[in-house]
PyMOL Python script that loads the backbone (N, CA, C, O; Angstrom):
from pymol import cmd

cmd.read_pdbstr("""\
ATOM      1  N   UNK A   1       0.842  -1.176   0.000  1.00  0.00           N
ATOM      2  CA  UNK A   1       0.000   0.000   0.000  1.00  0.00           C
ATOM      3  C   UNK A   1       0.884   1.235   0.000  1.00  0.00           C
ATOM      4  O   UNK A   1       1.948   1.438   0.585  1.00  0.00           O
ATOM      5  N   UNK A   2       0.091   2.089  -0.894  1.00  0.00           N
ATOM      6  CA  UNK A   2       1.373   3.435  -0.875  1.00  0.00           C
ATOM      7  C   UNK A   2       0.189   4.274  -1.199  1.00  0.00           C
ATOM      8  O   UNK A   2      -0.830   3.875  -1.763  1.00  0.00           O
ATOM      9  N   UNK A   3       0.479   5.704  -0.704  1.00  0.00           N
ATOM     10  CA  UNK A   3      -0.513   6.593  -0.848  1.00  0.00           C
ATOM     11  C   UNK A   3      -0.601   7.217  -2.145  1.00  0.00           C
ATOM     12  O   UNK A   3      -1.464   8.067  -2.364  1.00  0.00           O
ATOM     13  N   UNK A   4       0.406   6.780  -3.205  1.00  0.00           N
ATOM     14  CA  UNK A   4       0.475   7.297  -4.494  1.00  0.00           C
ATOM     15  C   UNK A   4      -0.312   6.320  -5.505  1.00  0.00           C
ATOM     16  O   UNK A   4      -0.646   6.591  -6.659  1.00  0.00           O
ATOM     17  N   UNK A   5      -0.576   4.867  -4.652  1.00  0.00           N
ATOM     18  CA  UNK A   5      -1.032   3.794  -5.685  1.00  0.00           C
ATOM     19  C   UNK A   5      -2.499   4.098  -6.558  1.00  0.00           C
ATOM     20  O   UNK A   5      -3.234   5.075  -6.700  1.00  0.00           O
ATOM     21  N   UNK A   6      -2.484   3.249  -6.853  1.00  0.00           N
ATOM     22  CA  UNK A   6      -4.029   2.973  -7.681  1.00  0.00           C
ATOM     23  C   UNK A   6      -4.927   2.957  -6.497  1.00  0.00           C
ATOM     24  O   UNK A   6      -4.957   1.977  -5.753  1.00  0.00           O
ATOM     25  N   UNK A   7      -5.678   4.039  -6.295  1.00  0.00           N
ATOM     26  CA  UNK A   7      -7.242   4.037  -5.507  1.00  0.00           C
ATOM     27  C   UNK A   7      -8.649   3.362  -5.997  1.00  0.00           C
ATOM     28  O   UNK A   7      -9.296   3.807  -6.946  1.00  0.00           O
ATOM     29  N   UNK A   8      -8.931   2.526  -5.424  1.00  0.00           N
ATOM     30  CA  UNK A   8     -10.624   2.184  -5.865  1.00  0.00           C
ATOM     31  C   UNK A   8     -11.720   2.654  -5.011  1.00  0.00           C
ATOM     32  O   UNK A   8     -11.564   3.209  -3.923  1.00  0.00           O
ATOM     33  N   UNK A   9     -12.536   2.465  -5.425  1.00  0.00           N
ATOM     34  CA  UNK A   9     -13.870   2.464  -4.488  1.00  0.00           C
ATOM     35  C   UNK A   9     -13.896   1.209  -4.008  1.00  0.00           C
ATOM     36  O   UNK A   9     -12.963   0.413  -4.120  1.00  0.00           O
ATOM     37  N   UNK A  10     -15.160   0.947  -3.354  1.00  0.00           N
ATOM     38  CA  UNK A  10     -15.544  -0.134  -2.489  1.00  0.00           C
ATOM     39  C   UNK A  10     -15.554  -1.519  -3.873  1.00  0.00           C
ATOM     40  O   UNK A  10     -14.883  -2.535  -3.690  1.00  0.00           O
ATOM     41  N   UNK A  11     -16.214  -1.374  -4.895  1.00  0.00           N
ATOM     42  CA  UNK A  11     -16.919  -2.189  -5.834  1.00  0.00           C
ATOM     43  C   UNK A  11     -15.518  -2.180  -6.961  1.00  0.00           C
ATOM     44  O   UNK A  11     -15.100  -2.991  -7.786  1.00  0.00           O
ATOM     45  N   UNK A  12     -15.166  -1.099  -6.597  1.00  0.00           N
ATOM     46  CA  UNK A  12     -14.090  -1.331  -7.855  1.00  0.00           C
ATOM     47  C   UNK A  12     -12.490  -2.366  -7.200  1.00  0.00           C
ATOM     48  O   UNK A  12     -11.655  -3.098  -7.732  1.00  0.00           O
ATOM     49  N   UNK A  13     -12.744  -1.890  -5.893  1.00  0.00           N
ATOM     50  CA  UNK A  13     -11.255  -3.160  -5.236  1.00  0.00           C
ATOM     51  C   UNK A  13     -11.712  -4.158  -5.598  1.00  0.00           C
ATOM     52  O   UNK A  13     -11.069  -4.826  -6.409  1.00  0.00           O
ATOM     53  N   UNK A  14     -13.222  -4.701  -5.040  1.00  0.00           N
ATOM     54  CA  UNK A  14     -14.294  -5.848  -5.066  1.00  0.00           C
ATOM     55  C   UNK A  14     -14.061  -6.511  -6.576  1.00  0.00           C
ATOM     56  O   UNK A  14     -13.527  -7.620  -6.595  1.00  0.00           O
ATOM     57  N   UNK A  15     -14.366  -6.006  -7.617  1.00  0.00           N
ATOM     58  CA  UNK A  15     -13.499  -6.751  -8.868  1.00  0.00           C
ATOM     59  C   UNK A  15     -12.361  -6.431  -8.931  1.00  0.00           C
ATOM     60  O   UNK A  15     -12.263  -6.038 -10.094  1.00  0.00           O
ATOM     61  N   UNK A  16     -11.547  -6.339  -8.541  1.00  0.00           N
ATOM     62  CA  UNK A  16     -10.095  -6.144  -9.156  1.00  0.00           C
ATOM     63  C   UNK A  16      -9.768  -7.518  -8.184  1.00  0.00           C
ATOM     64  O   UNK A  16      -9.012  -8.287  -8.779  1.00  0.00           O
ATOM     65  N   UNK A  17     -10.161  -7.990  -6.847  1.00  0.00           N
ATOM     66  CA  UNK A  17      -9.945  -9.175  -6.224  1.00  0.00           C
ATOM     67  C   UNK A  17     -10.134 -10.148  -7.085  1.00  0.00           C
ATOM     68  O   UNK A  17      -9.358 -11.063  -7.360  1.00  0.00           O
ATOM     69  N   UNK A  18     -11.491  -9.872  -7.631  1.00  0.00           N
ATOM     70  CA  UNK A  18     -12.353 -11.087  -8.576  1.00  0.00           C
ATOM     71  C   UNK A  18     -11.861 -11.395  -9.865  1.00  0.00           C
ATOM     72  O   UNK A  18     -12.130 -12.434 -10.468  1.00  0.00           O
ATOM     73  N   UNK A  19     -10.775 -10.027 -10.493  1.00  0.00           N
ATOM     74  CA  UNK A  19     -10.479 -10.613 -11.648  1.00  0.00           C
ATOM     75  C   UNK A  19      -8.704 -11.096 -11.335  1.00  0.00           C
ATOM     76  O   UNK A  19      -8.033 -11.638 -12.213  1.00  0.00           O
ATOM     77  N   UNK A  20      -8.203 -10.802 -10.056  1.00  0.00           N
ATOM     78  CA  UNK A  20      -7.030 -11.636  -9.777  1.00  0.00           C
ATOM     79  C   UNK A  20      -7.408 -12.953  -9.615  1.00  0.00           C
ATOM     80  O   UNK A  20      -6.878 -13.804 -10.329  1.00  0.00           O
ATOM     81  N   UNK A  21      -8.192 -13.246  -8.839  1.00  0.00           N
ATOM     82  CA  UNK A  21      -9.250 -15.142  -8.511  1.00  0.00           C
ATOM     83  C   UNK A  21      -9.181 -15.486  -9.868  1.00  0.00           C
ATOM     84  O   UNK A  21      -8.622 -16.543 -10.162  1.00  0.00           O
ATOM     85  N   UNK A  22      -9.591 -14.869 -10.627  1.00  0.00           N
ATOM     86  CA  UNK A  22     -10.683 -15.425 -11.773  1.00  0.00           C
ATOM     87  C   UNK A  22      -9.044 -15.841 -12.545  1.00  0.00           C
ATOM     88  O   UNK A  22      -8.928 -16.950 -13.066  1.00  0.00           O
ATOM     89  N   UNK A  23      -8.185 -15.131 -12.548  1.00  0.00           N
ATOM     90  CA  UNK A  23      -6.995 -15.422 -13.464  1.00  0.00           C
ATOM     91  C   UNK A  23      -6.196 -16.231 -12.710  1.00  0.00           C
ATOM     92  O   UNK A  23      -5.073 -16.327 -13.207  1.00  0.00           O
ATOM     93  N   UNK A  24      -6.393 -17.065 -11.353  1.00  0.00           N
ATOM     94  CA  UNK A  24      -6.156 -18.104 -10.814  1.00  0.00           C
ATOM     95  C   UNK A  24      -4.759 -17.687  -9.385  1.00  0.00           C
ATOM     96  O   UNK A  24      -4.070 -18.455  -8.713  1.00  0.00           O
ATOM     97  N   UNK A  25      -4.820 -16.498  -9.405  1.00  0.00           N
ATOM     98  CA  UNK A  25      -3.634 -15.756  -9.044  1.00  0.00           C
ATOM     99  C   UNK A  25      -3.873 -16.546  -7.098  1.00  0.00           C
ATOM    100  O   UNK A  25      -4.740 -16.109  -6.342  1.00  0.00           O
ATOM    101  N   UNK A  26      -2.997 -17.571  -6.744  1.00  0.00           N
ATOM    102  CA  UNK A  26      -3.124 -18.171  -5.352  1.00  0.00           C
ATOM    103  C   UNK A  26      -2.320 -17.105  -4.360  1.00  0.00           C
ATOM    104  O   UNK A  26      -2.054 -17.674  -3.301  1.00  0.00           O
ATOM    105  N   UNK A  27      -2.033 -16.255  -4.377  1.00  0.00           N
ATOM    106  CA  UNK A  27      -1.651 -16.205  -3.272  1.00  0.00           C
ATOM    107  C   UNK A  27      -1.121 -14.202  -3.584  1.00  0.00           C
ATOM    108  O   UNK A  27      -0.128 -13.877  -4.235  1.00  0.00           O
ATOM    109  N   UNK A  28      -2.021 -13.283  -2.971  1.00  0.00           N
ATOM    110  CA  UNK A  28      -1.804 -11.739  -2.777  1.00  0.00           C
ATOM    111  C   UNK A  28      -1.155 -11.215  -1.969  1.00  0.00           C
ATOM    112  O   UNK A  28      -1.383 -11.662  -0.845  1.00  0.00           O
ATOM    113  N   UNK A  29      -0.391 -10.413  -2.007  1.00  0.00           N
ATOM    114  CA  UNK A  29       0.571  -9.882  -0.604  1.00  0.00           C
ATOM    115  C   UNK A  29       0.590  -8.392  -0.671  1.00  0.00           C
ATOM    116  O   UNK A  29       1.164  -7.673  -1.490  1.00  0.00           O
ATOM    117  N   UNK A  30       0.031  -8.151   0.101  1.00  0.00           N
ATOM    118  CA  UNK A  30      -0.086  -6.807   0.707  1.00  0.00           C
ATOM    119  C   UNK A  30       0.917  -6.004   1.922  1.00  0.00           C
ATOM    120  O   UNK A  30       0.758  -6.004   3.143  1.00  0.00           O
ATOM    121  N   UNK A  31       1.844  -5.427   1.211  1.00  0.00           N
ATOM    122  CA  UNK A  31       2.520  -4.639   1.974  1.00  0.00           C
ATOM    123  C   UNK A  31       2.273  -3.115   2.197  1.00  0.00           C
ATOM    124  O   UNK A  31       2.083  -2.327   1.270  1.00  0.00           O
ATOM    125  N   UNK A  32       2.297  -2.710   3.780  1.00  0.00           N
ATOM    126  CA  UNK A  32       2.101  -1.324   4.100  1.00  0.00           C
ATOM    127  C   UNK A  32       3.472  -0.467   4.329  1.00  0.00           C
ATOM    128  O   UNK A  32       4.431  -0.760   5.044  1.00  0.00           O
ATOM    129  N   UNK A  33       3.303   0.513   3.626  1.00  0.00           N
ATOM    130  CA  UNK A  33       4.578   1.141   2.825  1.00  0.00           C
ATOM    131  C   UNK A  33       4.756   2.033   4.559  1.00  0.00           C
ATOM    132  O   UNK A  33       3.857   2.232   5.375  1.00  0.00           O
ATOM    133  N   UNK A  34       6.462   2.475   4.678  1.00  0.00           N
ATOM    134  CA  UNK A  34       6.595   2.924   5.956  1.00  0.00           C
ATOM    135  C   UNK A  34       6.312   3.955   6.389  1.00  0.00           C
ATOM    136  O   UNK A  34       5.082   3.962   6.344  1.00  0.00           O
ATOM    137  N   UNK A  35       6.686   4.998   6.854  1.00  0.00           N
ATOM    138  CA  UNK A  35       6.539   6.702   7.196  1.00  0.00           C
ATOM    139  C   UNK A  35       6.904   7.541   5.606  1.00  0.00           C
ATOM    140  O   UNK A  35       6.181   8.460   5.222  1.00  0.00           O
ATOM    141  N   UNK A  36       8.118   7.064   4.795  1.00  0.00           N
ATOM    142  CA  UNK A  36       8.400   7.603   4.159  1.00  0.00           C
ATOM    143  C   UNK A  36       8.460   6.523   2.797  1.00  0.00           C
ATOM    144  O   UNK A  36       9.348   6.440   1.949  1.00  0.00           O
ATOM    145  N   UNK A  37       7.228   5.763   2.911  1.00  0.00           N
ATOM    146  CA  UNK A  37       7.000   5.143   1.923  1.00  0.00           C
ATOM    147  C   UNK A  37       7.986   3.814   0.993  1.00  0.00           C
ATOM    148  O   UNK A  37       8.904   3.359   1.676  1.00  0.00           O
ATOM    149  N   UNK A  38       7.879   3.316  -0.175  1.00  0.00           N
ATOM    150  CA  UNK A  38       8.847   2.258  -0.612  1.00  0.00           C
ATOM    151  C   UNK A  38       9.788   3.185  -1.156  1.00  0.00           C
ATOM    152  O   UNK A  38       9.386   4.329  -1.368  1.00  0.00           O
ATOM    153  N   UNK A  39      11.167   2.836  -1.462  1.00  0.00           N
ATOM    154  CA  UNK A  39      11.827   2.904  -2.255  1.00  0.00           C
ATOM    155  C   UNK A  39      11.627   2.747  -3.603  1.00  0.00           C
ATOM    156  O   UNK A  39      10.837   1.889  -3.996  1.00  0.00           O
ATOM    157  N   UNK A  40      12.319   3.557  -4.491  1.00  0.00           N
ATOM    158  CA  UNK A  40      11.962   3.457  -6.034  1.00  0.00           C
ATOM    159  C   UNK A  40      12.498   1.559  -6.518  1.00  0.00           C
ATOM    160  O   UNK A  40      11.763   0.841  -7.196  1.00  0.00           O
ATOM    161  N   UNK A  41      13.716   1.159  -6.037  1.00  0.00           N
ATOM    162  CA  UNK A  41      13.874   0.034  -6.502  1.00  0.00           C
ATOM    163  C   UNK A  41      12.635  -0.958  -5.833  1.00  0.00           C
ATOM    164  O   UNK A  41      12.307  -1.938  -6.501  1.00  0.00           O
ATOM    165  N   UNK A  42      12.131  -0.778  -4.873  1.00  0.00           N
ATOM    166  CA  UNK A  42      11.410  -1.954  -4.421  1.00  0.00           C
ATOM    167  C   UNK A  42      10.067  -1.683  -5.368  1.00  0.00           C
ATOM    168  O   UNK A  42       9.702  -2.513  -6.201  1.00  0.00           O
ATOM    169  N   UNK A  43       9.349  -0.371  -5.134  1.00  0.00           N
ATOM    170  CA  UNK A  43       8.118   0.083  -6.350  1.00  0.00           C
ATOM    171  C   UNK A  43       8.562  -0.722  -8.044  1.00  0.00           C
ATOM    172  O   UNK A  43       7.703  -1.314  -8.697  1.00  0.00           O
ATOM    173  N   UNK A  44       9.731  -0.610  -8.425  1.00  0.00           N
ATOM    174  CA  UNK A  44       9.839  -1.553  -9.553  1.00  0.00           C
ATOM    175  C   UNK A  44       9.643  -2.951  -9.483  1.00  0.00           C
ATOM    176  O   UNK A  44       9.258  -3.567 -10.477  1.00  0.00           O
ATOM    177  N   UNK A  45       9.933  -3.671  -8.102  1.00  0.00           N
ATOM    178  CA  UNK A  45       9.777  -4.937  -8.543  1.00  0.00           C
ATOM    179  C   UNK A  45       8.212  -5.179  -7.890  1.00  0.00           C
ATOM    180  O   UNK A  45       7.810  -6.335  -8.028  1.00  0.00           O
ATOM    181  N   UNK A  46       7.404  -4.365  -7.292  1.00  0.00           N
ATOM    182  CA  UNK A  46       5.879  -4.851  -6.956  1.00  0.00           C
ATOM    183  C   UNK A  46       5.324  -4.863  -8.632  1.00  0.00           C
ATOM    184  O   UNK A  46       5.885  -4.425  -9.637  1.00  0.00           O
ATOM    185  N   UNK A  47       3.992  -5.555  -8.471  1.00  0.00           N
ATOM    186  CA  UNK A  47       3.065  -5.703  -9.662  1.00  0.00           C
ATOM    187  C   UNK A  47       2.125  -4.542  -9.409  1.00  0.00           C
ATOM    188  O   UNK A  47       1.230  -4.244 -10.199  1.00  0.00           O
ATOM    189  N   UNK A  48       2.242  -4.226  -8.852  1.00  0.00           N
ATOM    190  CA  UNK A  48       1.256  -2.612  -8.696  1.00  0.00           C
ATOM    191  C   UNK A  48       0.894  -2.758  -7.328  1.00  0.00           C
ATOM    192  O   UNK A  48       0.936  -3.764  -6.620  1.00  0.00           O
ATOM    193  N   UNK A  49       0.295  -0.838  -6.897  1.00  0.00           N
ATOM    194  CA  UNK A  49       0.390  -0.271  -5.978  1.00  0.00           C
ATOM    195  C   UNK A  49      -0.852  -0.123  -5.938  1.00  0.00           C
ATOM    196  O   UNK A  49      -1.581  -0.222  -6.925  1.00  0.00           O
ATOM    197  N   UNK A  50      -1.332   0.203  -4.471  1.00  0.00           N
ATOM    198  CA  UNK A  50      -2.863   0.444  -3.916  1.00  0.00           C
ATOM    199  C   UNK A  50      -2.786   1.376  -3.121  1.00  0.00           C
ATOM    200  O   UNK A  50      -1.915   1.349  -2.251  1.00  0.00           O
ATOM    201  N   UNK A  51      -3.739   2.506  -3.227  1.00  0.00           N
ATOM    202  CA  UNK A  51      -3.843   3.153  -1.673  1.00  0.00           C
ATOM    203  C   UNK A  51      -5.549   3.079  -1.399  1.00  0.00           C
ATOM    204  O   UNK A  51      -6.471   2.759  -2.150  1.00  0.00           O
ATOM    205  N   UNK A  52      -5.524   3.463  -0.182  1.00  0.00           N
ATOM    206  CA  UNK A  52      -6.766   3.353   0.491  1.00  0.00           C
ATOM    207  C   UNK A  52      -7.382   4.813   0.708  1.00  0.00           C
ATOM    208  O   UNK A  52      -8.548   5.207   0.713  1.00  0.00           O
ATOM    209  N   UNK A  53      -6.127   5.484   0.890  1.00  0.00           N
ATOM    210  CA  UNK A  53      -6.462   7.128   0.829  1.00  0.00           C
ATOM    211  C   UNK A  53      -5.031   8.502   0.576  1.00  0.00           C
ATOM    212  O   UNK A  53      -3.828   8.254   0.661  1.00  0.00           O
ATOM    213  N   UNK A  54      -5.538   9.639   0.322  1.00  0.00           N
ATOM    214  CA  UNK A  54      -4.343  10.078   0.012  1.00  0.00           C
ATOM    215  C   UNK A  54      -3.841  10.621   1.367  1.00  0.00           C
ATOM    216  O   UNK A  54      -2.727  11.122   1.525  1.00  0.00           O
ATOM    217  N   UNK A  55      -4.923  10.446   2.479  1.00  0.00           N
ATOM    218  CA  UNK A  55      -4.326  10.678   3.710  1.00  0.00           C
ATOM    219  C   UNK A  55      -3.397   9.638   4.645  1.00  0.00           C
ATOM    220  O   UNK A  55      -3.545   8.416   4.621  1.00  0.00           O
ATOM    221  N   UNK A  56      -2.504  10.279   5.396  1.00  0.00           N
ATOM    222  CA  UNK A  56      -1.561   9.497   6.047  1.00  0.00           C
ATOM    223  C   UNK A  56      -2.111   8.718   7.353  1.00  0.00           C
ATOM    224  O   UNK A  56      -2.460   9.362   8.342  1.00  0.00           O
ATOM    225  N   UNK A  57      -2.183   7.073   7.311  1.00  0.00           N
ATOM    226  CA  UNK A  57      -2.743   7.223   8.617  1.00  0.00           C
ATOM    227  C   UNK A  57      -1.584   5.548   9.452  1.00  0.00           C
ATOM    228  O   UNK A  57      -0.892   4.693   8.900  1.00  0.00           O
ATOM    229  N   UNK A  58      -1.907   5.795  10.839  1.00  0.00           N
ATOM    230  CA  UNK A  58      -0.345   4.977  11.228  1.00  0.00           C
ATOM    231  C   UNK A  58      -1.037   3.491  10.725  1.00  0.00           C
ATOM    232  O   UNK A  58      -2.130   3.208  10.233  1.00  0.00           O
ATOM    233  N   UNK A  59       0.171   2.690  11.106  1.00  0.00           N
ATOM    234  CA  UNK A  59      -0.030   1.277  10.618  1.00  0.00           C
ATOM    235  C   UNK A  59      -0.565   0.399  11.062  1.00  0.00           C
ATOM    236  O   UNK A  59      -0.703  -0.609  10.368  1.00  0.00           O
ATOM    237  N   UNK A  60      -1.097   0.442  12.451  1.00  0.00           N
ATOM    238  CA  UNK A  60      -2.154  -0.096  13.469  1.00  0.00           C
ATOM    239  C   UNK A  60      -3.399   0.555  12.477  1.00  0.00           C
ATOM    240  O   UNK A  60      -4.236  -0.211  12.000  1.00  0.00           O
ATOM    241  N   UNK A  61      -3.441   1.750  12.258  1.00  0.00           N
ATOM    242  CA  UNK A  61      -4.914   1.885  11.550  1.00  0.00           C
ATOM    243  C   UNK A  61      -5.235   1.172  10.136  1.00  0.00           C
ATOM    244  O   UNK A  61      -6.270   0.594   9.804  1.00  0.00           O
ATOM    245  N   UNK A  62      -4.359   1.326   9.592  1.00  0.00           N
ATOM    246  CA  UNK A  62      -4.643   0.993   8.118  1.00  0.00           C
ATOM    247  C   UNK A  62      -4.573  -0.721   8.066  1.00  0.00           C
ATOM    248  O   UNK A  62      -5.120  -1.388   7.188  1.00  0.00           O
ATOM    249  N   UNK A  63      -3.923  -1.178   8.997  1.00  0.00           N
ATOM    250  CA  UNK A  63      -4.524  -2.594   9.016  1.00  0.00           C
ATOM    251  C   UNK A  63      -5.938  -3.293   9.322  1.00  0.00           C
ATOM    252  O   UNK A  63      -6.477  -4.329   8.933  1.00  0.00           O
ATOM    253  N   UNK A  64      -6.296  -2.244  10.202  1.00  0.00           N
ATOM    254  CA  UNK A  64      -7.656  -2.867  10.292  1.00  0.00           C
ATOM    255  C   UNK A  64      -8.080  -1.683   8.793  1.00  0.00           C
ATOM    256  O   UNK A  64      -8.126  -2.545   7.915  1.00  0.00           O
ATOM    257  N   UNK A  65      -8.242  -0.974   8.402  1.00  0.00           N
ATOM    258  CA  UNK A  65      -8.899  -0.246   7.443  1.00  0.00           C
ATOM    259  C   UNK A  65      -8.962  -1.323   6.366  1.00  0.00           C
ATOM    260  O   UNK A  65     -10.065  -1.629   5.912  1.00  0.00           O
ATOM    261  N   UNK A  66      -7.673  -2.014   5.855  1.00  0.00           N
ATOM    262  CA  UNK A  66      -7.547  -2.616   5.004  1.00  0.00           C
ATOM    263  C   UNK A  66      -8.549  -3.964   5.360  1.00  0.00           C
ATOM    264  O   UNK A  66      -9.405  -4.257   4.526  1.00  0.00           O
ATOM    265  N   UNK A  67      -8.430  -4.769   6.599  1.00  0.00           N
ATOM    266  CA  UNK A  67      -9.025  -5.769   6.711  1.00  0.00           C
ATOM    267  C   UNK A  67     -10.455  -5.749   6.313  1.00  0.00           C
ATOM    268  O   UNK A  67     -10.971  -6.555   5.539  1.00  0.00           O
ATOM    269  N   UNK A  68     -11.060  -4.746   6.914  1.00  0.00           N
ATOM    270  CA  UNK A  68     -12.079  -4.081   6.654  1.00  0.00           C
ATOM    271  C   UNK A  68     -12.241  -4.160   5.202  1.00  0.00           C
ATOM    272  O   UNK A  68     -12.836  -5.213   4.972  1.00  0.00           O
ATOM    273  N   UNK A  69     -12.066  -3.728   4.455  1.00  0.00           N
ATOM    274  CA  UNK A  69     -12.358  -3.617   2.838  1.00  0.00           C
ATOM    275  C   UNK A  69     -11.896  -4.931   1.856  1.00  0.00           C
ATOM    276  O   UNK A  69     -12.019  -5.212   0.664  1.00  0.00           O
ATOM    277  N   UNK A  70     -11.385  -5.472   2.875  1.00  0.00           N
ATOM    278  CA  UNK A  70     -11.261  -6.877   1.838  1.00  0.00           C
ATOM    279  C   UNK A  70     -12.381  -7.750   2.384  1.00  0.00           C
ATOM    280  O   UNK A  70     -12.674  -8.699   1.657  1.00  0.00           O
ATOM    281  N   UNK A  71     -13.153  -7.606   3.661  1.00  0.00           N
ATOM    282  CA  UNK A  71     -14.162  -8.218   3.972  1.00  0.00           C
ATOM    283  C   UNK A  71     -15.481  -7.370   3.413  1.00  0.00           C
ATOM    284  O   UNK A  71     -16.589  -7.904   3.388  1.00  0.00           O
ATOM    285  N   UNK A  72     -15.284  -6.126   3.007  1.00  0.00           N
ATOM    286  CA  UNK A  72     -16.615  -5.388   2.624  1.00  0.00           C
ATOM    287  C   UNK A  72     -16.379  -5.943   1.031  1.00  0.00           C
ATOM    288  O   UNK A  72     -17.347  -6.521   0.537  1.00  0.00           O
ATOM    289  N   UNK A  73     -15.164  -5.804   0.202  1.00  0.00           N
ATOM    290  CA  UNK A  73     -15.109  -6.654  -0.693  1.00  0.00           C
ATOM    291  C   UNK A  73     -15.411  -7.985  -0.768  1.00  0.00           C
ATOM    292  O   UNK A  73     -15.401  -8.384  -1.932  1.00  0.00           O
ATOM    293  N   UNK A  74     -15.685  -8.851   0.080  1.00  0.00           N
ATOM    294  CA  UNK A  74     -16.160 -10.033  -0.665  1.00  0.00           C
ATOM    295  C   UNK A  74     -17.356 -10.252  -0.224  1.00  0.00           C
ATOM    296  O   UNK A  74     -17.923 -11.243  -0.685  1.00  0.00           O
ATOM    297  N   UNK A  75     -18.099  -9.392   0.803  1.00  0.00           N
ATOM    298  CA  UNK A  75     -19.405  -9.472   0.958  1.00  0.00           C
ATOM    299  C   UNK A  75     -20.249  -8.587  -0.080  1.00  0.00           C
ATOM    300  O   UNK A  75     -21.479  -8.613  -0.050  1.00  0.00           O
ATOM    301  N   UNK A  76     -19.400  -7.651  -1.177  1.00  0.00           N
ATOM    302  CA  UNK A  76     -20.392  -7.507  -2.611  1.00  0.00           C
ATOM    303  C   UNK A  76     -19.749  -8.268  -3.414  1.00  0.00           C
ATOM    304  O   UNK A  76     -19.703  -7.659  -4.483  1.00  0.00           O
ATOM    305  N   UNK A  77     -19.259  -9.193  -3.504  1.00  0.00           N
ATOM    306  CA  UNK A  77     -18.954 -10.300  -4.820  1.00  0.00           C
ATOM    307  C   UNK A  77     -19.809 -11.441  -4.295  1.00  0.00           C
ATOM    308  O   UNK A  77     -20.083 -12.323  -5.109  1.00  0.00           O
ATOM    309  N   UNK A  78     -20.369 -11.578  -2.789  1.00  0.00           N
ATOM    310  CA  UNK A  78     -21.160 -12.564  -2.401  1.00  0.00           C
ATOM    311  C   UNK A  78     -22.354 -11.984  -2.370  1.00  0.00           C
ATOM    312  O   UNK A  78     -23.220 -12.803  -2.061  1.00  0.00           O
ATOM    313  N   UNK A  79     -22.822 -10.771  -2.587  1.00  0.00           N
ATOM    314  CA  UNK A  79     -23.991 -10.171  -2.620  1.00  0.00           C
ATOM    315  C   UNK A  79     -24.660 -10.335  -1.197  1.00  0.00           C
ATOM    316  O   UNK A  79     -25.860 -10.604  -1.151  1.00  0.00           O
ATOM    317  N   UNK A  80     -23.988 -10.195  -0.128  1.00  0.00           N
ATOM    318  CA  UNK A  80     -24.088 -10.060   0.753  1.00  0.00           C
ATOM    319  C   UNK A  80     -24.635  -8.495   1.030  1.00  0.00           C
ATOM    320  O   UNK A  80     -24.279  -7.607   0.256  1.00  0.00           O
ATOM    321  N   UNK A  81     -25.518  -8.194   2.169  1.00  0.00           N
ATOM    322  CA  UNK A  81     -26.177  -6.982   2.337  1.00  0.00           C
ATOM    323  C   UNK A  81     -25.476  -5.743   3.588  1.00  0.00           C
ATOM    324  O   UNK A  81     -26.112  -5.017   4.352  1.00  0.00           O
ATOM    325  N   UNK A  82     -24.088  -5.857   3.430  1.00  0.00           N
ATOM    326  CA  UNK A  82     -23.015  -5.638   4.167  1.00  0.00           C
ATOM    327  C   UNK A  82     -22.852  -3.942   3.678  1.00  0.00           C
ATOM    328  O   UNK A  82     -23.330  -2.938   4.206  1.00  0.00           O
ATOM    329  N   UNK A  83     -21.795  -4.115   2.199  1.00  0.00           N
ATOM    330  CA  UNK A  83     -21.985  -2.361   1.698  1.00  0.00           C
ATOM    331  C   UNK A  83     -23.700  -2.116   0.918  1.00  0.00           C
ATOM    332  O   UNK A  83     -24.540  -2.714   0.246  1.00  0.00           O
ATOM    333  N   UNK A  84     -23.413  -0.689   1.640  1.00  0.00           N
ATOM    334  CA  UNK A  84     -24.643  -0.214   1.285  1.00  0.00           C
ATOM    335  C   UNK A  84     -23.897   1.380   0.350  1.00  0.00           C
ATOM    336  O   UNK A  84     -22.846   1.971   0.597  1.00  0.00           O
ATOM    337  N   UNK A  85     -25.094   1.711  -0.881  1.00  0.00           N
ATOM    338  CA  UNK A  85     -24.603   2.345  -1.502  1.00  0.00           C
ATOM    339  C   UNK A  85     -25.651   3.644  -1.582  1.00  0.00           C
ATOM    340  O   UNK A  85     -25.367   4.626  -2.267  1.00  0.00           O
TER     341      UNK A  85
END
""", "prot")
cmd.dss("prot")
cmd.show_as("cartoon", "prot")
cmd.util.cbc("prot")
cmd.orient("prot")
């Protein structure tokens, strides 16, 4: 996660999960970038970047933030009545 990455909405992370699944992709790794973010060599070797917001928030928060949205993400790919829009 980096605050410069690719931002989604709720529905738009929600497929971007579904079309990593769907292309068989086993196994996602999510790293939270530090105070002063990745390095340019390490940003080259990730497959792309995510942020959650362009605000800074510590790393106790954004873990649950994140947990949070990968569970609000698969409760709209399960059509679950969880996000509301």
């Amino acid at each position: 996660l980096d605050e410069k990455g690719k931002d989604y909405d709720s529905k738009g992370f929600a497929q971007k999960l579904q079309k990593l699944m769907n292309v068989g992709t086993k196994q996602l790794v999510l790293i939270i970038g530090g105070p002063y973010g990745f390095s340019p060599e390490f940003k080259q070797k990730a497959k792309g970047s995510l942020s959650l917001s362009n605000m800074t928030f510590s790393h106790q928060m954004i873990r649950l933030f994140l947990v949070e949205q990968i569970y609000r993400a698969f409760t709209i790919l399960n059509n679950q009545p969880y996000h509301h829009e």
